[in-house]
C-alpha positions in Angstrom: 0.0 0.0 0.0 1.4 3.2 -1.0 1.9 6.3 1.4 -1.0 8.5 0.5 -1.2 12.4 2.1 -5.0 13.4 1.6 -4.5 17.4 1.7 -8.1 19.0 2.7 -8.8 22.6 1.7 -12.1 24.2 2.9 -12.1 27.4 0.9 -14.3 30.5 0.6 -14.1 33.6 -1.0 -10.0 32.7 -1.7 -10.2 33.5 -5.3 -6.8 35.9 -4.3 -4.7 33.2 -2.8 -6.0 29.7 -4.2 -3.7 29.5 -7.1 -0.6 30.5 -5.0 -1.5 28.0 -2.3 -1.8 25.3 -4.9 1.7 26.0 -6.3 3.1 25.7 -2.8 1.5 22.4 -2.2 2.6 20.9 -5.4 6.5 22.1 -5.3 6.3 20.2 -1.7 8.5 17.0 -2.0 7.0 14.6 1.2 9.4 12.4 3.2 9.1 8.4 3.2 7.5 8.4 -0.1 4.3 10.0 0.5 2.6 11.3 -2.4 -0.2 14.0 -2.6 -3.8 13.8 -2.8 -5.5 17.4 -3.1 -9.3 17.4 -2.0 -10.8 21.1 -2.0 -14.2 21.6 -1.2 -15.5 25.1 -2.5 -18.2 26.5 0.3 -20.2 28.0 -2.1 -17.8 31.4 -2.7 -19.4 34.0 -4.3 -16.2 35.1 -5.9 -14.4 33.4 -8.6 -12.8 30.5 -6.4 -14.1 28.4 -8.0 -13.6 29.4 -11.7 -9.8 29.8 -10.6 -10.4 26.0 -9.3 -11.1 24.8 -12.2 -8.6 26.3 -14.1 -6.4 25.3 -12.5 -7.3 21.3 -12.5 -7.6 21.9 -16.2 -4.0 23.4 -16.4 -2.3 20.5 -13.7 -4.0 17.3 -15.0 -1.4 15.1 -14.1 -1.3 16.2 -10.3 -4.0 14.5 -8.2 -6.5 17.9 -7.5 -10.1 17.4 -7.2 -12.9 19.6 -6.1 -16.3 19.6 -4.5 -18.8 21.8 -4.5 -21.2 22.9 -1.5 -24.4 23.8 -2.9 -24.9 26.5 -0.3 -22.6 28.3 2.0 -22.4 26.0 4.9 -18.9 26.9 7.3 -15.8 25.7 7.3 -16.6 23.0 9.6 -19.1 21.5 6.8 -16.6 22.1 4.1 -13.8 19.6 6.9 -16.8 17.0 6.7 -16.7 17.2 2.9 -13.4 16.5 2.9 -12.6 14.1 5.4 -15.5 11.9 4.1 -14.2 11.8 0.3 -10.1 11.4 1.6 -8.6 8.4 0.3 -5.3 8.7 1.8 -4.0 7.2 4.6 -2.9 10.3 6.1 -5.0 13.8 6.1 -4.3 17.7 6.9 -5.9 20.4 7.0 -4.9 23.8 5.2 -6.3 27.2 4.6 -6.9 28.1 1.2 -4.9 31.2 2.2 -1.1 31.8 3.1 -1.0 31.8 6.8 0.4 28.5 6.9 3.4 26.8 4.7 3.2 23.5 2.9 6.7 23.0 3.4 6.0 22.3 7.0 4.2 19.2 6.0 7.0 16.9 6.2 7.5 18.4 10.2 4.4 17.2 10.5 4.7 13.8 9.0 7.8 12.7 10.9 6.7 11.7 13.7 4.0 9.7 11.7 7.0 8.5 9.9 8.9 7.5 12.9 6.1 5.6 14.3 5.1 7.6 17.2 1.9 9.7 16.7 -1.4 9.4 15.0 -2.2 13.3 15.4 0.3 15.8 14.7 -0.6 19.3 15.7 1.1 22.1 14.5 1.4 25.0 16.9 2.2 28.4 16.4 3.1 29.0 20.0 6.8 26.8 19.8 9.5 26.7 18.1 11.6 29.7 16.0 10.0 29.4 12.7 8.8 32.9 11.6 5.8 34.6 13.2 3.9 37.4 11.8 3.0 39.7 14.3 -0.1 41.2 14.6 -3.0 40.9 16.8 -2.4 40.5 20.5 -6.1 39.6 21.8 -6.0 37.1 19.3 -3.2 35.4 20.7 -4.5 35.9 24.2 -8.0 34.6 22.7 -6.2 31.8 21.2 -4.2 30.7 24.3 -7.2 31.1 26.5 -9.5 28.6 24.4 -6.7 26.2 24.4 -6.0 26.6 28.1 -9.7 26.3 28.9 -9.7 23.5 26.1 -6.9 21.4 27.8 -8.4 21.4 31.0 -11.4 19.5 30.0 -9.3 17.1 27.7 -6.0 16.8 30.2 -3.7 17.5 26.9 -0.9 19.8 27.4 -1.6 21.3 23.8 -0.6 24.8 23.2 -2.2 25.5 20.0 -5.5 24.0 19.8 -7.1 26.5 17.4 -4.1 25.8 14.6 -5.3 24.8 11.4 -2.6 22.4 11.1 -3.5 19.1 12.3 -2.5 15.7 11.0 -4.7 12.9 11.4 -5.0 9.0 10.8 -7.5 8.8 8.2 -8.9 5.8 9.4 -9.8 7.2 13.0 -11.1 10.9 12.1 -13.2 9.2 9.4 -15.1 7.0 12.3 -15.7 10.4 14.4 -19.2 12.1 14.6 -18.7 15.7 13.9 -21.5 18.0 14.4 -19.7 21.7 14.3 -20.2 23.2 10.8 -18.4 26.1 11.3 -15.7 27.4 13.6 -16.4 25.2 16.4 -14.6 22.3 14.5 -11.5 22.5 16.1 -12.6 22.6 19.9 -15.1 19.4 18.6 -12.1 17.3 17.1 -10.0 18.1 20.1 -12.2 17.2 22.5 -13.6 13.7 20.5 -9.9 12.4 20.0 -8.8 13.3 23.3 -11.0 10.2 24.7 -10.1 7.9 22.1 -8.0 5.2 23.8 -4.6 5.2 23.4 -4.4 7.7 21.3 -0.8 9.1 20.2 -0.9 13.2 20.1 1.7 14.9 19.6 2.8 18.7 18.5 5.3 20.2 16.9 6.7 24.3 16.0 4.9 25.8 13.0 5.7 29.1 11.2 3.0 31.3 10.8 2.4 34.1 8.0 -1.1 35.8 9.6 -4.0 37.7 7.5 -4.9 41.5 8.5 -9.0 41.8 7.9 -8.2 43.9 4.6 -6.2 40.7 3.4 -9.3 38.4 3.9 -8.7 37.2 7.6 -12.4 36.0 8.6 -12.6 34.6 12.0 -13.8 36.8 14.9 -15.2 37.6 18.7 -18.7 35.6 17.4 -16.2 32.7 16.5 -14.3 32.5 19.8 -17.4 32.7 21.8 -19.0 29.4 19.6 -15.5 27.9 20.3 -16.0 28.3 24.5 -19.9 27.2 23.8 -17.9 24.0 21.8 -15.5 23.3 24.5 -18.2 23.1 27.0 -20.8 21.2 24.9 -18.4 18.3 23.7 -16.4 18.1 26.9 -19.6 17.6 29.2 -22.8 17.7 27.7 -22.1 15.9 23.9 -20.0 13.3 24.6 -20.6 10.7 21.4 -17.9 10.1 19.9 -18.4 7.1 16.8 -20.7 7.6 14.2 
């Protein structure tokens, strides 16, 4: 069986930065072998995304791209289930359709896959020296709060649990129930692996090249608030965890 890296893009409204994300992905050489599957699922933009998409396909027919449709504007979180549900590879991650976040950190990612170690790889952008953009300090005060409130529930020492960046096992996040269509994915995911039995998590030191709101950056205070509703709902009051 080969190595297979399923490579899930929920995007929206990215007609600016698809193309230029795509070229980073496919310029990525993977370690051990892997090769690339590309699944983007388009939440119903109302820009061009998804004619620059499909241009692009058209244009890179011997890379292994392919592109779903939502038929309404759903969240990101919906666009994840898309994704996750049609990945073939043994491996998945998540990534932005934007450039906050490098493809050539995949392979940091993948190692301790690699090595044998982890079935989830985090990526945080709270360790390690990779480049850091620096911008907005409630959101990094916001973002250590949910994971501190986040790791309290779930007993993990994580100190990125909002990053988009997150490896998983194809195999285990495709027998997870996921509810949260829209921001509330990653307090959801966190909390649902967290009681899987042994379970390997590990983390390891992203960069991390942030969006200003002119530049397209979306999420905001209505976001963190559904992500403390998430941690409490999933933690205590919606515990299932299989489909």
């Amino acid at each position: 069986m080969k190595n297979l890296l399923s490579i899930i893009i929920p995007a929206y409204n990215e007609e600016r930065t698809i193309e230029n994300i795509l070229d980073k992905i496919l310029e990525v050489s993977l370690i051990a072998n892997f090769e690339k599957e590309i699944v983007i699922v388009n939440d119903c933009s109302s820009d061009d995304t998804k004619l620059k998409i499909e241009q692009y396909i058209s244009n890179h027919k011997d890379s292994d791209i392919v592109l779903y449709n939502q038929e309404k504007n759903q969240g990101k979180g919906a666009a994840l289930h898309k994704g996750i549900e049609k990945a073939s590879g043994n491996y998945l991650i998540i990534q932005d359709a934007d450039n906050e976040y490098d493809p050539k950190e995949y392979n940091d990612l993948l190692k301790p896959v690699v090595d044998g170690f982890a079935d989830v790889v985090y990526g945080s952008r709270f360790m390690g020296s990779q480049p850091h953009r620096i911008l907005f300090y409630w959101h990094s005060i916001g973002n250590k709060f949910l994971t501190s409130l986040s790791n309290i529930f779930t007993n993990l020492n994580l100190t990125d649990m909002e990053t988009c960046y997150k490896l998983f096992r194809t195999d285990i996040i495709k027998k997870i129930y996921l509810k949260e269509k829209r921001f509330g994915f990653e307090p959801e995911i966190t909390s649902k692996i967290s009681r899987i039995p042994n379970i390997r998590i590990y983390e390891v030191g992203i960069s991390y090249y942030g969006r200003t709101y002119d530049e397209g950056k979306k999420i905001n205070a209505k976001d963190g608030f559904r992500a403390i509703y998430s941690i409490i709902k999933y933690n205590i009051f919606s515990r299932k965890l299989y489909k």
